[in-house]
KEMAR-774765 format. One line per 8 residues: their letters; for each residue z, y, x of C-alpha. Coordinates in Angstrom, 1 decimal, decimal comma, padded with zeros to 4 digits. Each point is the difference from the previous one (the first is absolute). Example, Ala and Ser with C-alpha at 12.3 -4.5 7.8 and 13.67 -1.06 7.14 Angstrom:
AS = 007,8/-004,5/012,3 | -000,7/003,4/001,4;
***
This chain:
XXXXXXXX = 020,3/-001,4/-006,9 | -002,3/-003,0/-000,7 | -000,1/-002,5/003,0 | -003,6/-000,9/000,3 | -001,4/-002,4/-001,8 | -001,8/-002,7/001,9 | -001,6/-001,7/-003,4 | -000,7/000,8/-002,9;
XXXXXXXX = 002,2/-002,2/-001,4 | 003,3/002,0/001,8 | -000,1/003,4/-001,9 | 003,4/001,1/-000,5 | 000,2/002,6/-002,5 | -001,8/002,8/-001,8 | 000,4/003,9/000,6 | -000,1/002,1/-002,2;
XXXXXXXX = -000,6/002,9/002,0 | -003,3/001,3/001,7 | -000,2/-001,5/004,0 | -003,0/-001,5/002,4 | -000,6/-003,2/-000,1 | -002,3/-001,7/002,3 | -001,7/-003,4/-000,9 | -002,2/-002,4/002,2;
XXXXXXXX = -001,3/-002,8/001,9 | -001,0/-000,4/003,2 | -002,0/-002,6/002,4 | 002,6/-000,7/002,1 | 001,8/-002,0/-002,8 | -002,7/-000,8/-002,3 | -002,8/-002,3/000,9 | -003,3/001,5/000,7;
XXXXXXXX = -002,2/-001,8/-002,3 | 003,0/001,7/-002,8 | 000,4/003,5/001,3 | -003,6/000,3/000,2 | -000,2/000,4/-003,6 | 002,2/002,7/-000,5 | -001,5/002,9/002,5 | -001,7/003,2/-001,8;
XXXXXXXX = -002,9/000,9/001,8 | 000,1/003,8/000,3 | -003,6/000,4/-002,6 | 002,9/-001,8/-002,6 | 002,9/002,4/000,9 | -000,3/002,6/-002,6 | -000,5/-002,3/-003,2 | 002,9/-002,2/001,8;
XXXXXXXX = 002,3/003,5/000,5 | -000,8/000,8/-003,5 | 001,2/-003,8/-001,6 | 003,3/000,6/001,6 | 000,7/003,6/-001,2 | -000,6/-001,0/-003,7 | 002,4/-002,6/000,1 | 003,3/000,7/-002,0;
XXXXXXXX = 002,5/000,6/002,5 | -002,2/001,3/002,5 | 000,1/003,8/001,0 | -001,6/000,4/003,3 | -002,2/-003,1/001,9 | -001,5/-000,5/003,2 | -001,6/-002,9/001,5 | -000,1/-001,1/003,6;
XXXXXXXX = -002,5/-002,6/000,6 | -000,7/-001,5/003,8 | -001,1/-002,8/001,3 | 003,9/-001,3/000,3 | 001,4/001,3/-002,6 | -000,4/001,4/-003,9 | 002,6/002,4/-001,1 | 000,8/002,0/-003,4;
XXXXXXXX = 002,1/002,7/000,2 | 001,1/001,3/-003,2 | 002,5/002,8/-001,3 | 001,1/-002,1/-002,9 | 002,2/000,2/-003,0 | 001,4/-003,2/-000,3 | -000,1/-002,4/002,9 | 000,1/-003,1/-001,8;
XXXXXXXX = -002,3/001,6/-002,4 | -002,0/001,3/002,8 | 000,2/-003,3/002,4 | -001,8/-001,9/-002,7 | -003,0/002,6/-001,2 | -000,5/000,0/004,4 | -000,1/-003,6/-000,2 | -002,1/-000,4/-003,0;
XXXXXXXX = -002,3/002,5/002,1 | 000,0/-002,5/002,8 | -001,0/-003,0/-002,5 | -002,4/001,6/-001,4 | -001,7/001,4/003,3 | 000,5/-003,6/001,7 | -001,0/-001,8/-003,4 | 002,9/-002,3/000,3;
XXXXXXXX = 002,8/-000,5/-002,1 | 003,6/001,5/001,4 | 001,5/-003,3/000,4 | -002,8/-001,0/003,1 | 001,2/003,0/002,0 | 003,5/001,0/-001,2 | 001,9/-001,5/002,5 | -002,2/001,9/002,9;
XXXXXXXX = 000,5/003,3/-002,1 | 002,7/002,4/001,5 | 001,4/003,2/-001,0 | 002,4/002,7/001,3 | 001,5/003,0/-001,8 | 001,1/003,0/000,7 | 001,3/000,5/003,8 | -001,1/-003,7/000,8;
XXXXXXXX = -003,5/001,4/-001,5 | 000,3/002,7/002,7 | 001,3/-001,7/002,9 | -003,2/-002,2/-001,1 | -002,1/002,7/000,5 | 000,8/001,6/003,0 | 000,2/-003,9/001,1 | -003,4/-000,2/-000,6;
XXXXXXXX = -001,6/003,5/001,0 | 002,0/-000,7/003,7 | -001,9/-003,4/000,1 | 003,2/-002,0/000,4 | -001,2/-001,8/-003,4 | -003,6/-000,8/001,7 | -001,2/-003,2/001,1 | -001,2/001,7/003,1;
XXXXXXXX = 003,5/001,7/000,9 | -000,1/004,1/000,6 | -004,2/-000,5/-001,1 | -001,2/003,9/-000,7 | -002,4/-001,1/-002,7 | 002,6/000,0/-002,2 | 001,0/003,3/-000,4 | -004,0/001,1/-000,7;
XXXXXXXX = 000,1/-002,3/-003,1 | 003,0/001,6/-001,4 | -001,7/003,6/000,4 | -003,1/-001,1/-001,6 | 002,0/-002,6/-002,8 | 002,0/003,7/-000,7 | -003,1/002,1/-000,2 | -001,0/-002,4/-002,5;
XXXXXXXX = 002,8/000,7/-002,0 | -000,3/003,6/-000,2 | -003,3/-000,3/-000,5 | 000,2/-002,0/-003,4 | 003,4/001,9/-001,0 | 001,9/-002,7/000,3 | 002,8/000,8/002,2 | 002,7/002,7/-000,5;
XXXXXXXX = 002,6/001,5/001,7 | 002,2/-002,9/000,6 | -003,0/-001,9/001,3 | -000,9/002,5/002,0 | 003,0/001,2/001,6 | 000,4/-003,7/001,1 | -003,3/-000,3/001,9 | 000,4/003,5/001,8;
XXXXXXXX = 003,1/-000,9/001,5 | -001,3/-003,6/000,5 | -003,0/001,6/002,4 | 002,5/001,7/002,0 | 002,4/-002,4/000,3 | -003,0/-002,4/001,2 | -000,8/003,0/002,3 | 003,6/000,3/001,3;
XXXXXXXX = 000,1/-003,6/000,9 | -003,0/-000,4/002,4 | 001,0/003,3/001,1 | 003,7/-001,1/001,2 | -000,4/-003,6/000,7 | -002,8/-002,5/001,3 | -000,9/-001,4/-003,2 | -003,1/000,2/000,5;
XXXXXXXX = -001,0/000,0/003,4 | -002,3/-002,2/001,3 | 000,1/-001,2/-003,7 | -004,0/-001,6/-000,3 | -001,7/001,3/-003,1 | -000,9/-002,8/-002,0 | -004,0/000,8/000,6 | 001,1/-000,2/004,0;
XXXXXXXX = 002,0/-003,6/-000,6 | -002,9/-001,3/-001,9 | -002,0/001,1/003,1 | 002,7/-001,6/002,2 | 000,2/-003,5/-001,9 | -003,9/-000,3/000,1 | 000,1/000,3/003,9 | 002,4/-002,4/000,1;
XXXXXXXX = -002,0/-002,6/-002,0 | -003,0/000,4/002,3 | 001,5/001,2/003,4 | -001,7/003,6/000,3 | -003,0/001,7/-002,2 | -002,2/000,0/003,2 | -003,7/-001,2/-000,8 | 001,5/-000,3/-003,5;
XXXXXXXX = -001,9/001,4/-003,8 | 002,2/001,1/-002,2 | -000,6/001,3/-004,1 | 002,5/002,5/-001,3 | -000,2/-000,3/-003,9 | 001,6/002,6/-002,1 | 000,4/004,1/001,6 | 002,7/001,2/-002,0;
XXXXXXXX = 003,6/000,8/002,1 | 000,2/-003,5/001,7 | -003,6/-000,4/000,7 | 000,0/003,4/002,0 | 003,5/-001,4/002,2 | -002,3/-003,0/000,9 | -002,5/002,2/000,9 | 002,3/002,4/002,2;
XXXXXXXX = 001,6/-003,1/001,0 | -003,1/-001,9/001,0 | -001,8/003,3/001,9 | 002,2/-001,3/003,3 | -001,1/-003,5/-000,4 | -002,3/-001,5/001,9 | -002,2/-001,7/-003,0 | -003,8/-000,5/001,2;
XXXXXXXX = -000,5/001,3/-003,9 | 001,6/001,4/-002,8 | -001,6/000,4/-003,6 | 001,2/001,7/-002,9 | -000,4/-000,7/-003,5 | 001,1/001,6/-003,2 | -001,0/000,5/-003,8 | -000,6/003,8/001,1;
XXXXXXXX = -002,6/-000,2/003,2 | 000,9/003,9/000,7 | 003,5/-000,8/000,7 | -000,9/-003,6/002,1 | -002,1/002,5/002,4 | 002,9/002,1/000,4 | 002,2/-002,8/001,0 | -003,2/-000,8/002,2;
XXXXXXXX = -000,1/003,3/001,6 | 003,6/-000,8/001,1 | -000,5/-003,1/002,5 | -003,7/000,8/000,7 | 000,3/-003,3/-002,5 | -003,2/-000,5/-002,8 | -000,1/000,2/-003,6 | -001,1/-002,5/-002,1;
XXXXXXXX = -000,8/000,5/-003,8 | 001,8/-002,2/-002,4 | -002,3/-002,2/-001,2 | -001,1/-001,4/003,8 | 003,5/-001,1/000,2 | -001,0/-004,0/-000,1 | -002,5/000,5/002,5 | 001,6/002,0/003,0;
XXXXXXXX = 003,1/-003,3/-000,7 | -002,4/-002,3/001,1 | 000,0/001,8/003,9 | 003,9/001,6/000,0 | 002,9/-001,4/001,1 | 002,4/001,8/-001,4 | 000,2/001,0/-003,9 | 002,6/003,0/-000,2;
XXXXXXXX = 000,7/000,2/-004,2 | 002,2/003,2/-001,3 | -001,8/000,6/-003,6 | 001,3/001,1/-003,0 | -001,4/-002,1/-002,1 | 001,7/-001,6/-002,9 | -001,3/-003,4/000,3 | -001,7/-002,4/003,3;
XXXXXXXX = -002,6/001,2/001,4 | -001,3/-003,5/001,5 | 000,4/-003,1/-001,6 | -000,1/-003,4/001,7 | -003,2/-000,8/-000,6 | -001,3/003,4/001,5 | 001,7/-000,5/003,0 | -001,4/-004,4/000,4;
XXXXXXXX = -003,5/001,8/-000,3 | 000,8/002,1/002,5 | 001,6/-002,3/002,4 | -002,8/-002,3/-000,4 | -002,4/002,2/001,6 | 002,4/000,8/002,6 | -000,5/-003,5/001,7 | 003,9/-000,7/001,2;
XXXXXXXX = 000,5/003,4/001,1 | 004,1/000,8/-001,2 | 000,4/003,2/-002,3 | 003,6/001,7/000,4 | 000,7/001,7/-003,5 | 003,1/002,5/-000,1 | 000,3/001,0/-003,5 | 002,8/002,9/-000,1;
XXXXXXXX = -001,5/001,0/-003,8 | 003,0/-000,4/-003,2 | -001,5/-001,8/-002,2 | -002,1/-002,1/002,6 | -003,1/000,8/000,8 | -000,7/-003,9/001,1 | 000,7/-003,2/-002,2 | 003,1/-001,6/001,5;
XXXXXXXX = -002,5/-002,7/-000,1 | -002,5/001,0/002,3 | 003,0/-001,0/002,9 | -001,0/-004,0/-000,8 | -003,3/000,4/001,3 | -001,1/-000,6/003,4 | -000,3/002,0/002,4 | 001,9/002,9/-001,6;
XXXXXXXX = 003,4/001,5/001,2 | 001,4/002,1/-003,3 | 003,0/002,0/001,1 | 001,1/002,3/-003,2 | 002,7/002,8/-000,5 | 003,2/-003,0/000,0 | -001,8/-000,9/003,2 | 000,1/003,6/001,5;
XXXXXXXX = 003,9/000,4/-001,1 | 001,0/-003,1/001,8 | -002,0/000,9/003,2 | 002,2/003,4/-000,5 | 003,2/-001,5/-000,4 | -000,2/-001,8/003,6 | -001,2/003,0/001,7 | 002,7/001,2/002,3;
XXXXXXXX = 001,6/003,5/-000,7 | 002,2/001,8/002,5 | 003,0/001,4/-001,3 | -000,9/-000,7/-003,8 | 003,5/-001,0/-000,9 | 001,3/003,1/001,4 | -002,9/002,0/-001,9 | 000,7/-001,6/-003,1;
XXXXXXXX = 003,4/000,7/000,0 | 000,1/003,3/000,7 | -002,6/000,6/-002,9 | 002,3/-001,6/-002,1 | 002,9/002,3/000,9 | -002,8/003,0/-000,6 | -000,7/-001,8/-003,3 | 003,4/-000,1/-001,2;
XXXXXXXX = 000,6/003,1/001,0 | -002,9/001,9/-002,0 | 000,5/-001,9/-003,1 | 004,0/001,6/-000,3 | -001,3/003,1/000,9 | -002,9/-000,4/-002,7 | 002,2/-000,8/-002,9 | 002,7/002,4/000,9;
XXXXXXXX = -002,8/002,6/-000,7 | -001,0/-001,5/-002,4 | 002,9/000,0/-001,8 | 001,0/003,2/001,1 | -003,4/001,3/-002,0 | 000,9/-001,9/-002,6 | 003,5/002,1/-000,2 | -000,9/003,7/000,3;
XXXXXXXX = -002,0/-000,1/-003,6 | 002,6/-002,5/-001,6 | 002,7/002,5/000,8 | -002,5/003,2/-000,9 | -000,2/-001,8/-003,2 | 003,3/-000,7/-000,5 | 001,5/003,8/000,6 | -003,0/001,1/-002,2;
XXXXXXXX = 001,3/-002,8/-003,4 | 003,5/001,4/000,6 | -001,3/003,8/000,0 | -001,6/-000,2/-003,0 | 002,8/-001,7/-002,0 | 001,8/002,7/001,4 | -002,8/002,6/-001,9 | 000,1/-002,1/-002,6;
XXXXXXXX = 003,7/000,4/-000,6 | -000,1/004,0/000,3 | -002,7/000,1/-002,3 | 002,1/-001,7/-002,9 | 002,9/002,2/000,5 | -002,1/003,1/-000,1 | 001,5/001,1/-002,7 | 003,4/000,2/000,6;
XXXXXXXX = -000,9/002,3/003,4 | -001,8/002,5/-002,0 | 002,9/002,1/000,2 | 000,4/-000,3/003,8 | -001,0/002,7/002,2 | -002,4/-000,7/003,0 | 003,0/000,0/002,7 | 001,8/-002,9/-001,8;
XXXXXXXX = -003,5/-001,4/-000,7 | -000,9/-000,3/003,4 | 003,0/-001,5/000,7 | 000,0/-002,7/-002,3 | -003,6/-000,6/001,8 | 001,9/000,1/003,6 | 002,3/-002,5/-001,2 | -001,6/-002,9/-001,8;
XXXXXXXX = -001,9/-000,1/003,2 | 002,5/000,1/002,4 | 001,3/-002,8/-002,3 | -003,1/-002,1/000,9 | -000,5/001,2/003,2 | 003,2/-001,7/001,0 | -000,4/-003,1/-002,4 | -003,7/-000,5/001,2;
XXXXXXXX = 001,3/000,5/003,9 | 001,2/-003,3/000,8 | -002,2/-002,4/-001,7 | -002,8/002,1/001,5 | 001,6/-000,5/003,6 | 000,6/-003,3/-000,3 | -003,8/-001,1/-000,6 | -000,8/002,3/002,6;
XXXXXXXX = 002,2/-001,6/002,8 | -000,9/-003,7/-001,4 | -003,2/000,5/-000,6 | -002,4/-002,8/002,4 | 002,7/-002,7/-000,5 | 000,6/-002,9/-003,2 | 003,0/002,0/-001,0 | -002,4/003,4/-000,9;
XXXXXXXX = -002,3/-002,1/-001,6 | 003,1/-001,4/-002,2 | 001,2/004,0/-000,5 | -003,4/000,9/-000,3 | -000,5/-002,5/-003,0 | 003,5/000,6/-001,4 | -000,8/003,8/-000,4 | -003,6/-001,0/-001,6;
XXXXX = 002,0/-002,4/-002,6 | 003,0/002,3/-001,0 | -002,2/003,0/-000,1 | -003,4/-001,5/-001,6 | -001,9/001,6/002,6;
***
């Protein structure tokens, strides 16, 4: 098997034969201000899902795209082959040339692909250890998928047993318990910047799946206030209806930062929202009064440049992650490790089904090749049986098939008991070569 492949510069060999690869970045090795510039919003998901497919070596492709992380899955021909058309994706979607990211690129193949996965689904991959959200974005990254076609069986199989694996886990061990959601630690790390919420204003921007945690999380707060905004004003009253909070339509956004305290931003939008200059007017009119800004939004919401100006505390989503990491968490070791153990477990047993699915119609092909060479044969000495009568006929028939019965007996046996282990796969490959199956 391929060790992974921590750069792009490491790739070992090609394949030749079909297998999931999985290639990515992530925030927790990339600088923000970098990995920013390679998420897919979910409006861009389709086209993006559609790119990948029509690349050469690409048979099956799904994209997982989070705040933390951007992931291609693809079932692909030729890993080298396919490692560069994903990576070429990347460029393209990034607009930067491979060379500026290659050496925060990684990929993993076959059962390092899987144990990936299942890594991930479980949260053990998270920045937010055990977080929950997780395993929503790879039901809705896979609906996706199917929706546009793109994914197949192999694909698919993989993401079905990754849900119940990531089921299994919090199921059998702690993982995630008492695990904040990352809505509820961006709720946590604002308190601590400003003590408690009491007598405090605070502006949720952006209602999509974090913006309604905040809310859920907030509706326990003690905030004097809590506004709501969003580019849809139906779904900013729903997330008002929540905490008893008010909405506040989009464009009266620069106003109601003039009185708040707090700006909460979660949007999807692909570019800043406010500026630096937008946020010095605003300041001005506050007269000295501080503005605590937690932008959770990837890409930013806020310029990173908005944090030099007065008065304004910016805490974004590398911010949130290290208020995370030195939150205590009982038993996490032990959790972790036992999800591991699960992890390891579910990825033998995955590929020793796999394999085992991949034998049954290898060897039903195999007895079928031999059985008609065997048809073949009586056909051509037709002829010389046309004096025969049907009792010697019929046991010519019962013996040429005993014959293969007995030649076809072992091999098939053999790929049976081995199949699930390297040395099937060498049998398995051995029978495809001699036989041109």
């Amino acid at each position: 098997m391929l060790e992974i492949a921590h750069s792009g510069e490491e790739l070992i060999k090609d394949c030749h034969s079909l297998s999931l690869v999985v290639i990515g970045v992530n925030n927790r090795t990339m600088p923000l201000e970098l990995f920013e510039r390679f998420v897919i919003s979910e409006d861009a998901l389709p086209k993006a899902l559609g790119d990948v497919l029509t690349r050469r070596n690409v048979s099956e492709s799904l994209i997982l795209s989070t705040c933390n992380r951007t992931e291609v899955y693809v079932y692909a021909e030729k890993f080298h082959g396919a490692y560069q058309e994903v990576r070429d994706f990347l460029a393209e979607t990034a607009r930067l040339a491979p060379e500026e990211f290659n050496d925060y690129l990684y990929a993993h193949y076959e059962d390092e692909a899987i144990q990936h996965l299942f890594s991930v689904t479980c949260g053990l991959d998270s920045a937010i250890v055990g977080e929950n959200e997780v395993v929503h974005q790879i039901k809705i990254a896979w609906e996706h998928a199917r929706e546009e076609g793109s994914c197949g069986p192999v694909v698919n199989s993989a993401f079905r047993r990754a849900l119940e694996v990531g089921k299994k886990v919090r199921t059998e061990t702690t993982i995630s318990k008492n695990t904040l959601a990352v809505s509820q630690t961006c709720i946590e790390m604002a308190k601590q910047y400003l003590d408690n919420f009491e007598s405090r204003e605070i502006l949720v921007l952006g209602a999509g799946e974090i913006g309604e945690g905040i809310a859920k999380s907030l509706n326990e707060s003690e905030a004097e206030h809590v506004y709501f905004s969003n580019r849809s004003f139906d779904r900013a009253e729903e997330l008002a209806d929540l905490v008893n909070g008010q909405p506040i339509p989009f464009e009266e956004i620069e106003k109601s930062l003039e009185r708040v305290d707090v700006l909460i931003s979660s949007t999807a939008a692909s570019s800043v929202v406010f500026n630096q200059s937008q946020l010095m007017e605003i300041m001005s009119i506050r007269n000295g009064r501080e503005l605590l800004i937690v932008d959770i939004a990837v890409p930013r919401d806020v310029d990173p440049s908005v944090a030099l100006i007065d008065g304004v505390t910016l805490l974004d989503i590398d911010a949130l992650w290290s208020f995370h990491a030195k939150t205590p968490f009982a038993g996490k070791e032990e959790a972790i490790g036992k999800a591991k153990t699960i992890i390891l477990e579910e990825v033998n047993r995955f590929l020793e089904q796999q394999s085992a699915r991949k034998v049954a119609p290898l060897i039903s092909e195999f007895r079928e090749s031999v059985e008609e060479i065997r048809q073949i044969e009586l056909k051509r000495f037709e002829g010389r049986l046309a004096g025969f009568t049907d009792e010697q006929r019929d046991a010519i028939e019962a013996l040429t098939q005993g014959m293969l019965g007995k030649i076809l007996h072992d091999p098939t046996v053999s790929l049976n008991e081995a199949s699930g282990s390297p040395r099937g796969e060498r049998l398995a490959d051995a029978l495809r070569e001699l036989f041109n199956l």
